[in-house]
C-alpha positions in Angstrom: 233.7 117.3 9.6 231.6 114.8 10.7 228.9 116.9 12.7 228.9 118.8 8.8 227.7 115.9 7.4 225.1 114.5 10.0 223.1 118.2 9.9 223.1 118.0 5.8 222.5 114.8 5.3 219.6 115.4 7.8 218.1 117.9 6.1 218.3 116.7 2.5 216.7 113.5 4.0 213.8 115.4 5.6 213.3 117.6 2.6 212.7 114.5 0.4 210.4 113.2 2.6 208.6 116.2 2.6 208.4 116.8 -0.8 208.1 113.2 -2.0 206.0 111.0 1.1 204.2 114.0 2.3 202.7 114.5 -1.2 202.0 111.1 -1.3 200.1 110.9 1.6 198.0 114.4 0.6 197.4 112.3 -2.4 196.0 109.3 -0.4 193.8 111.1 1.8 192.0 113.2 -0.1 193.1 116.9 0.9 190.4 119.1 -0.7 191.7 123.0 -0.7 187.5 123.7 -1.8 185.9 122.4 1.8 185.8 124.8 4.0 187.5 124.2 7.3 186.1 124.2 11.1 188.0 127.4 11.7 185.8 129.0 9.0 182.6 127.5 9.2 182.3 127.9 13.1 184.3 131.0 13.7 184.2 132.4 16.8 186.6 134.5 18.0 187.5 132.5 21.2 188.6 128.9 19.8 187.6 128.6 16.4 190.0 131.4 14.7 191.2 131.3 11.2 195.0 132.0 11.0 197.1 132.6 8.2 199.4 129.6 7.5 202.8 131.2 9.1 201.1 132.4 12.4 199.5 129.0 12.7 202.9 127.3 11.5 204.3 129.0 14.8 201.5 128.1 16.7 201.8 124.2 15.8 205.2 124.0 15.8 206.3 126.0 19.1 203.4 124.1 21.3 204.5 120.6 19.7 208.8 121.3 20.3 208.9 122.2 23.8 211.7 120.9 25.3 210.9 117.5 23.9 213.0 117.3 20.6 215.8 119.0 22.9 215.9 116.5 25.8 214.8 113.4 23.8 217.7 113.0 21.8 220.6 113.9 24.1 219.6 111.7 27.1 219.5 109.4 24.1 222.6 109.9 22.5 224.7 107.1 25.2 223.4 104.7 22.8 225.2 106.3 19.9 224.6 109.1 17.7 223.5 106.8 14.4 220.6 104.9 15.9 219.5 108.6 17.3 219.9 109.8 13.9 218.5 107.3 12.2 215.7 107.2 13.8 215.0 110.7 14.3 214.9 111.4 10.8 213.5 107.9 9.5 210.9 108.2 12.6 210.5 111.8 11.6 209.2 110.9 8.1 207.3 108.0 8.5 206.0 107.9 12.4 205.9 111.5 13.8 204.9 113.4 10.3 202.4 110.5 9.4 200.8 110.9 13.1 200.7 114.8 13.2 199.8 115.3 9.6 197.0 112.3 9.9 195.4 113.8 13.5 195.6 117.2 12.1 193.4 115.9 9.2 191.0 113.7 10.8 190.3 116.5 13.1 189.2 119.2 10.4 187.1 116.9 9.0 185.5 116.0 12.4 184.5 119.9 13.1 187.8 121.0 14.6 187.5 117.9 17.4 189.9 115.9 19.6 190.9 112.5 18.7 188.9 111.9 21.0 185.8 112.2 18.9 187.4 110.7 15.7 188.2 107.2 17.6 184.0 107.6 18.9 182.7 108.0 14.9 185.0 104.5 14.0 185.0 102.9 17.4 182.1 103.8 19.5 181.3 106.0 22.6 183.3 103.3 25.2 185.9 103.6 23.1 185.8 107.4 23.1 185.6 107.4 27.1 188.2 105.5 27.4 190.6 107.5 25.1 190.2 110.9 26.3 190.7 109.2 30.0 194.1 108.5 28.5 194.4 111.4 26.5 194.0 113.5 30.0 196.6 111.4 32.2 199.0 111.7 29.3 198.4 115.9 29.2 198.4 115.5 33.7 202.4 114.5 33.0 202.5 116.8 30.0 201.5 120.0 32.8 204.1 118.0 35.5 206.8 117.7 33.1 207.2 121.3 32.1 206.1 122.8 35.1 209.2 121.1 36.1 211.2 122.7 33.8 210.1 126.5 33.7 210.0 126.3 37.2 213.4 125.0 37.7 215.0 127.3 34.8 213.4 130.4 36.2 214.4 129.9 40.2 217.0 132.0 41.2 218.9 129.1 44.1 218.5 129.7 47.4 222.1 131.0 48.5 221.4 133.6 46.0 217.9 134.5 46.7 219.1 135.5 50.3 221.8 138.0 49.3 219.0 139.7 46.2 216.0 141.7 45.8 213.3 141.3 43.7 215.0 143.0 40.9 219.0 141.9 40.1 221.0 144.3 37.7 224.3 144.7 36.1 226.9 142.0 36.4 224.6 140.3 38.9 222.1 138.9 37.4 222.4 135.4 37.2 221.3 133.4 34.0 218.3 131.9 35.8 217.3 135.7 36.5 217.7 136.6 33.3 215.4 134.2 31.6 212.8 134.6 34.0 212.4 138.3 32.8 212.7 137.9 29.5 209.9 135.4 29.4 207.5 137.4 31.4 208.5 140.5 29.2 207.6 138.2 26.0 204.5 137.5 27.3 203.7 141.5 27.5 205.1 141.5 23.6 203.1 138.7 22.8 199.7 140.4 23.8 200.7 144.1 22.3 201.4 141.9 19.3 198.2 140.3 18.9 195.9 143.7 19.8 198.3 145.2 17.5 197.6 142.7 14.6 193.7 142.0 15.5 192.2 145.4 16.8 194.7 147.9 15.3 194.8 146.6 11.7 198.8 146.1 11.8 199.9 143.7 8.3 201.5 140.9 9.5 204.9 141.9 8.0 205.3 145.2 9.9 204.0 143.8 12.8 206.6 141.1 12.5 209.1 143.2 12.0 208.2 145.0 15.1 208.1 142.0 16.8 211.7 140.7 16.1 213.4 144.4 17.4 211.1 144.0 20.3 212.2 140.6 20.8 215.7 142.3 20.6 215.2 144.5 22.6 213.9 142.7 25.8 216.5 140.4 25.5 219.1 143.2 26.2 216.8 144.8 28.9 216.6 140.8 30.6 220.5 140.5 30.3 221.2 143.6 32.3 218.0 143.2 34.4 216.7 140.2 35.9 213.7 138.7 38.4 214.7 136.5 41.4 212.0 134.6 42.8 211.8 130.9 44.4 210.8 127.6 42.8 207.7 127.9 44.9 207.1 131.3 43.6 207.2 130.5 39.9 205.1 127.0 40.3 202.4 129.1 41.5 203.0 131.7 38.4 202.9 129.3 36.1 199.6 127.8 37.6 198.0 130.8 37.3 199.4 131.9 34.0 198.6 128.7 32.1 194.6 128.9 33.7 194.2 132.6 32.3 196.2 132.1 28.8 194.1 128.8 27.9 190.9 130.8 28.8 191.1 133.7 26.8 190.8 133.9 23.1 193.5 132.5 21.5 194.0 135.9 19.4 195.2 137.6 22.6 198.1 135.4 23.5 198.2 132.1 22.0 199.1 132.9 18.4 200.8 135.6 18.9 203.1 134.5 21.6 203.4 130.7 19.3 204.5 133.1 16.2 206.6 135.4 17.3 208.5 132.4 20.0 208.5 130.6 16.4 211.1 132.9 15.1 213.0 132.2 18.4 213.1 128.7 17.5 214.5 129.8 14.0 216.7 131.5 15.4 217.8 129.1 17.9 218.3 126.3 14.9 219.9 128.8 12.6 222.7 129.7 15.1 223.3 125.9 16.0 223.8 125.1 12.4 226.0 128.1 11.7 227.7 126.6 14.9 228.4 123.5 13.4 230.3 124.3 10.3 232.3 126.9 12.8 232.8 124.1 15.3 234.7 122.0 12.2 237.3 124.7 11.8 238.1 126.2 15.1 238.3 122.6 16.6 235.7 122.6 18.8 233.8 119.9 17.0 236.7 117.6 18.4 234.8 116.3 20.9 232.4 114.6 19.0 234.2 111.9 18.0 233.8 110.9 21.2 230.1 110.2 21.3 229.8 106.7 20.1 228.3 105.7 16.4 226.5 102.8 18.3 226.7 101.7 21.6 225.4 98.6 22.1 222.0 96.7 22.0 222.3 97.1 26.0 224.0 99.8 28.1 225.8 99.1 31.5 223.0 100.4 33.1 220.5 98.1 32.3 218.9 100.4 29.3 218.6 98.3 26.5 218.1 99.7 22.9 215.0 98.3 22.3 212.9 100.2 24.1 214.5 102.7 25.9 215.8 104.5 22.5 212.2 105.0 21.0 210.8 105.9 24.2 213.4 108.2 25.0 214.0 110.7 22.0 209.9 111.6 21.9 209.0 114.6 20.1 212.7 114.4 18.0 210.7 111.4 15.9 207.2 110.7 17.3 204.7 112.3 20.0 201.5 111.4 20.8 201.0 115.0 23.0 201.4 116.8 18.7 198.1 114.8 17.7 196.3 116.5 20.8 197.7 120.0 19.6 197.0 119.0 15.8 193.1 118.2 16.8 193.3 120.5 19.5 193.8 123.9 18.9 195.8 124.0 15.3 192.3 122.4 13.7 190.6 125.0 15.5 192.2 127.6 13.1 193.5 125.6 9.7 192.0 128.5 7.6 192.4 125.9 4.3 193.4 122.0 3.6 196.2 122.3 1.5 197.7 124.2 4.4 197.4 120.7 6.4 200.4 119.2 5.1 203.3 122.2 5.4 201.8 122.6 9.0 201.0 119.3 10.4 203.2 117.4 8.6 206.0 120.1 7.9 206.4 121.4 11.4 207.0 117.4 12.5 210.4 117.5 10.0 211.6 120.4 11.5 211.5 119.4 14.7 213.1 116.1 13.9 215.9 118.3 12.2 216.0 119.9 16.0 216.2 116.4 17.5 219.7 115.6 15.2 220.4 119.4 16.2 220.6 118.4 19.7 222.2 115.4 19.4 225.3 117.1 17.5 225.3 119.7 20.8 225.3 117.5 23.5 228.3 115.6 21.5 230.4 118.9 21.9 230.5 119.0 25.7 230.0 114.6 25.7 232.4 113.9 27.7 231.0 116.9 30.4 227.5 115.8 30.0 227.9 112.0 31.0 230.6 113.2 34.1 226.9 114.4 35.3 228.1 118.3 35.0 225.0 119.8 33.8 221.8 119.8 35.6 219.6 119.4 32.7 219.8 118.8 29.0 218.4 121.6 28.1 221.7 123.2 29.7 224.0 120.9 28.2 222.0 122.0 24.9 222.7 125.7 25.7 226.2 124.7 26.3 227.2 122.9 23.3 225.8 124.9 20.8 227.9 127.7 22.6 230.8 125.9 22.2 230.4 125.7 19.1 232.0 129.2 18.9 234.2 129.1 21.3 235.3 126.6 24.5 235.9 129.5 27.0 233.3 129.5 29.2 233.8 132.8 30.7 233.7 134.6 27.3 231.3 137.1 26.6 230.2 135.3 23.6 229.6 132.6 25.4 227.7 133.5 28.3 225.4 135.8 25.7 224.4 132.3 23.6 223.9 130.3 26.5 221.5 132.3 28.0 219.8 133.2 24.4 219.6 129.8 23.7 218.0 129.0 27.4 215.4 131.5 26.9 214.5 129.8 23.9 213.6 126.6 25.7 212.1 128.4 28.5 209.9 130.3 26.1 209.1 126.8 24.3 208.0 124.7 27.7 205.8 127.9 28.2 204.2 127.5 24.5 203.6 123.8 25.1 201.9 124.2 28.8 199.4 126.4 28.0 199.0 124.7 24.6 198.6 121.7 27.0 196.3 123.4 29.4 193.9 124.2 26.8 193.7 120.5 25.1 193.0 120.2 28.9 189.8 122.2 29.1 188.7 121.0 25.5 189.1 116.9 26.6 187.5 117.9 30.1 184.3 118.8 29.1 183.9 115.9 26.5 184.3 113.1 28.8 181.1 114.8 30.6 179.3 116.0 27.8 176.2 113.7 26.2 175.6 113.1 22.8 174.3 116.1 21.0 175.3 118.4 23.6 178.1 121.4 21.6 179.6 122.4 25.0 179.2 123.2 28.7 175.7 125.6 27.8 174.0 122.8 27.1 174.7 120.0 29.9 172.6 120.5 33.0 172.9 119.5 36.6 176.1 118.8 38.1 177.5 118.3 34.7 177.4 121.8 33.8 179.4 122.4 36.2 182.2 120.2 35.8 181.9 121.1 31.8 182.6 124.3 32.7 185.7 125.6 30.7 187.3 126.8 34.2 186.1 123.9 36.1 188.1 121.4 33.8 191.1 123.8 33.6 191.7 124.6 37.2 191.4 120.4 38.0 194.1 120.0 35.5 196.3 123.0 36.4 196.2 122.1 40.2 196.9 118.3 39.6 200.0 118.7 37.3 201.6 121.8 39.2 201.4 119.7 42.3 203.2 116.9 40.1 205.5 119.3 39.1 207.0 119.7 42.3 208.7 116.1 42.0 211.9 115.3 40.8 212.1 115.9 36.5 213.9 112.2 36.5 210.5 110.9 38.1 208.3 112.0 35.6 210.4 112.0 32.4 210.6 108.6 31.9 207.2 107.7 32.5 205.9 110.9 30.2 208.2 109.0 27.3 206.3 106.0 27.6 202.6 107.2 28.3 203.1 109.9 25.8 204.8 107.4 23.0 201.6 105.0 23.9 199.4 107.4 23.2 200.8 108.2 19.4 200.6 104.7 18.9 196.5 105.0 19.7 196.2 108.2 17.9 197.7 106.6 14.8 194.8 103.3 15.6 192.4 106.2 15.9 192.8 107.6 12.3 193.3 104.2 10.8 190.3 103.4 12.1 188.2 106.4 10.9 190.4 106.2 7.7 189.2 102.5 6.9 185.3 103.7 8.0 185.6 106.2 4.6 187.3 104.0 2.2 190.6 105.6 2.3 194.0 104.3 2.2 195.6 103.8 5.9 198.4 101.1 4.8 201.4 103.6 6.2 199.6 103.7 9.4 199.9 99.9 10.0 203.6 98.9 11.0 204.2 102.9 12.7 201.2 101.7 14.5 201.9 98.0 15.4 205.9 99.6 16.8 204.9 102.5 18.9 202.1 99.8 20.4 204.5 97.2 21.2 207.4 99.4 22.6 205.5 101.4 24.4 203.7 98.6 26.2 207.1 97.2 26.5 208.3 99.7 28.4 205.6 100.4 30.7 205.5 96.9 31.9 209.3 97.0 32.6 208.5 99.9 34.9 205.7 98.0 36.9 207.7 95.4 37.1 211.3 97.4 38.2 208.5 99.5 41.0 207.1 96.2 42.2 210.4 95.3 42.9 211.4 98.6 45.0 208.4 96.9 47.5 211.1 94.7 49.3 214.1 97.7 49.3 214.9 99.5 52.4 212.6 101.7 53.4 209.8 100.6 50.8 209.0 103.4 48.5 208.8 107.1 48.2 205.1 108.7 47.4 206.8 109.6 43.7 207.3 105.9 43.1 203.7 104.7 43.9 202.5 107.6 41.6 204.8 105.9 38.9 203.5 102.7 39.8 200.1 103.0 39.8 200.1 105.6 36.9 201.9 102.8 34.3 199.5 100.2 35.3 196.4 102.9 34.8 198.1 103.6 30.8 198.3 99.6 30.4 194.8 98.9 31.1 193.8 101.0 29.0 195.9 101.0 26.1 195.1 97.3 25.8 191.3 97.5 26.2 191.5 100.7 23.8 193.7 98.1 21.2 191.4 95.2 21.8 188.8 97.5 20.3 190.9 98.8 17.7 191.4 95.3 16.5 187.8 94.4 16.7 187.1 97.7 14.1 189.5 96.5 11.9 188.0 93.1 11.8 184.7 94.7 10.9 186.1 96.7 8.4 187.5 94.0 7.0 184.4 91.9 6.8 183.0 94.3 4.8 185.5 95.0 2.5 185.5 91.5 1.4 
């Protein structure tokens, strides 16, 4: 029963939030449903697109979820399932929701711009340079990371590859095969979807409707027919598919594909809690007794609590990649303010309801997961929530969830890379752009060039697909910290802008202060652990140096960015009193 009581408690917890805190901070701010948003004022059917809130709800939330709030929390949960709890849910309400809901805002009323731009109105130009620096080595091991992971998921293994054609059918088709056509197949639904919906007239009911059977349908047409191809195959698909989809207007592919993979997600989290109460009365939920409540302040690996835990679950509680997606591309298309809160703020509760969802999963097949016997968590996620309905792995209910549920993260990794690539190409041509100048039409010289939307893209794409092809375990850990570090700036950023207009930014304070500290934390205890792999045998590998010099890069610069941040405050202060 107790897996019954985590997933309610949970979501009565987060509903409260939402209702209560979230109000509060609408309340603070200043929402005004009267001003016209970015999306309206500067339509133009490329990036600035008005959306209506559900489509951009399934936007936000797919491009923010990933795989984050699924691997976050179960490589987590070996320090016990309450601190993951708690502080997905507490982290949820008043970190992550505060963070997304805040950049989301700050961004509308900065013209639909990055963070980037809010931190250059409170903190100055250097200070704007310097963040969109970060911003882009952060989105670099965004690309790597799930590059990783789609390309991993979708290669069908070597042994295989040799014995198959192209095209696998019938009781053949491996799982890996069976994803990989079902995504490619989505992305086909995705842009019938949106020409359907935004040249054809279709209502967005009927058109959903359609959607879900179609959805339906490819899934049994992937099951019983998939696509073998090699890692090296699919790293150069993705690099290619990410360049077009962030180039195009996001009508064609982006918010269709985010809505429809939305429902996925829906799904997904619907089954797992159906799971759950099944789990309690077939017996399957037995094994989660043994996951522990709490583990220890310090594992026998070395990992201790504080910071590895906060680092660690991500996206489940707080991201700093969502504020890049908030005052990315979701500000590009907020058709009205009081829509601000259900979708920045909302979509950060339902993911941290994900992140508990996960834990409960991975405690289901615990004792498999830490013998090492899946090679991902996004498997052992797949596998839990199957087991959930029943522990015999060769049943055909089994098999048919697993692979369900590993299109679903596929699909997701997909949302947030070319949710990522775009940010990309928007962060690009800023850091090149002067004062004054809109975009790339008005630089001149060499910088119109590199402001070019596909010059900034195809850098980005080329750098984090190369990335990708290193091992998941050497860029996980150091996306956890850069990308934790940068929420912690992101949440300075709006404080900062927040204090310029005479509004209230108290609940930014301590969130802010904590992600700082651990982050820092964290990255300095990988320097330090690197500069000690100097004097093992052999030195170190070319993935260890990146790590190395990366870490040191994000410290610099976090601390000059916070030694201005503190400066602004003091200012504001000064004249406040």
């Amino acid at each position: 029963m107790l897996p019954i009581i985590i997933i309610v408690a949970a979501i009565v917890i987060l509903i409260i939030g939402y209702v209560t805190y979230g109000s509060w901070l609408c309340k603070k701010w200043g929402i005004d449903p009267s001003k016209k948003t970015p999306a309206v004022e500067m339509e133009d059917g490329v990036d600035y697109v008005p959306a209506k809130p559900v489509v951009l709800l399934g936007h936000h939330f797919s491009s923010i979820a990933g795989a984050g709030p699924i691997n976050g929390p179960i490589q987590a949960a070996v320090f016990g399932w309450v601190p993951v709890f708690l502080w997905c849910v507490l982290g949820g309400i008043f970190f992550g929701g505060v963070h997304d809901f805040g950049a989301l805002f700050a961004s509308v009323r900065h013209g639909g711009r990055s963070i980037g731009e809010v931190i250059g109105d409170s903190m100055g130009s250097k200070a704007k340079k310097l963040f969109t620096i970060f911003a882009l080595l952060v989105l670099i091991l965004v690309l790597a990371s799930f590059v990783n992971v789609v390309a991993g998921t979708f290669a069908t293994p070597d042994d295989a590859l040799a014995t198959s054609g192209v095209f696998t059918t019938g009781a053949n088709v491996l799982g890996v095969q069976s994803t990989a056509m079902i995504s490619i197949l989505f992305i086909i639904l995705a842009v019938i979807y949106g020409l359907l919906t935004n040249k054809a007239g279709l209502k967005t009911v009927p058109a959903t409707i359609i959607g879900i059977i179609l959805i339906a349908g490819i899934t049994v047409l992937g099951l019983n027919v998939g696509l073998a191809a090699s890692r090296i195959f699919w790293l150069i698909f993705i690099g290619v598919y990410i360049t077009v989809a962030s180039l195009i207007p996001v009508w064609i592919l982006l918010q269709p594909r985010d809505y429809l993979s939305s429902y996925l997600l829906y799904f997904m989290m619907a089954l797992a809690i159906v799971g759950i109460f099944v789990a309690a009365f077939n017996g399957q939920a037995a094994e989660f007794a043994k996951v522990p409540a709490f583990a220890g302040w310090k594992l026998a690996n070395g990992n201790t609590l504080f910071p590895a835990l906060f680092i660690t679950v991500a996206c489940g509680a707080c991201s700093g990649f969502h504020s890049l997606v908030s005052s990315g591309t979701t500000s590009k298309q907020l058709d009205n303010e009081k829509n601000a809160k259900p979708i920045g703020y909302g979509s950060m509760l339902i993911e941290s309801a994900l992140g508990v969802i996960s834990l409960i999963a991975v405690g289901m097949v615990f004792t498999k997961y830490t013998a090492g016997e899946f090679g991902s968590p996004s498997a052992a996620f797949a596998a839990g929530i199957a087991t959930m309905f029943t522990g015999d792995t060769a049943a055909t209910a089994y098999k048919t969830i697993y692979a369900l549920l590993t299109l679903a993260v596929s699909v997701f990794a997909l949302t947030s890379l070319d949710t990522a690539t775009r940010l990309s190409r928007f962060m690009f041509s800023e850091l090149f752009l002067k004062e004054g100048e809109k975009d790339w039409h008005d630089a001149t010289g060499a910088r119109k060039v590199v402001t070019h939307p596909l010059f900034g893209t195809l850098f980005m794409v080329i750098i984090g697909c190369v990335l990708g092809g290193l091992k998941l375990s050497q860029i996980w850990g150091l996306f956890g910290a850069a990308n934790q570090l940068l929420a912690g700036i992101a949440l300075m950023a709006v404080a900062t802008w927040l204090g310029n207009i005479g509004k209230s930014r108290k609940m930014f304070i301590f969130p802010m202060i904590f992600m700082l500290c651990a982050t820092i934390v964290s990255l300095i205890m990988t320097i330090i652990n690197k500069i000690k792999g100097f004097g093992a045998e052999g030195g170190m590998a070319w993935g260890n140096w990146f790590q190395l010099i990366f870490a040191i890069a994000m410290v610099v610069l976090a601390i000059i960015l916070v030694i201005q941040g503190i400066q602004t405050f003091s200012k504001q202060g000064k004249k406040a009193a």
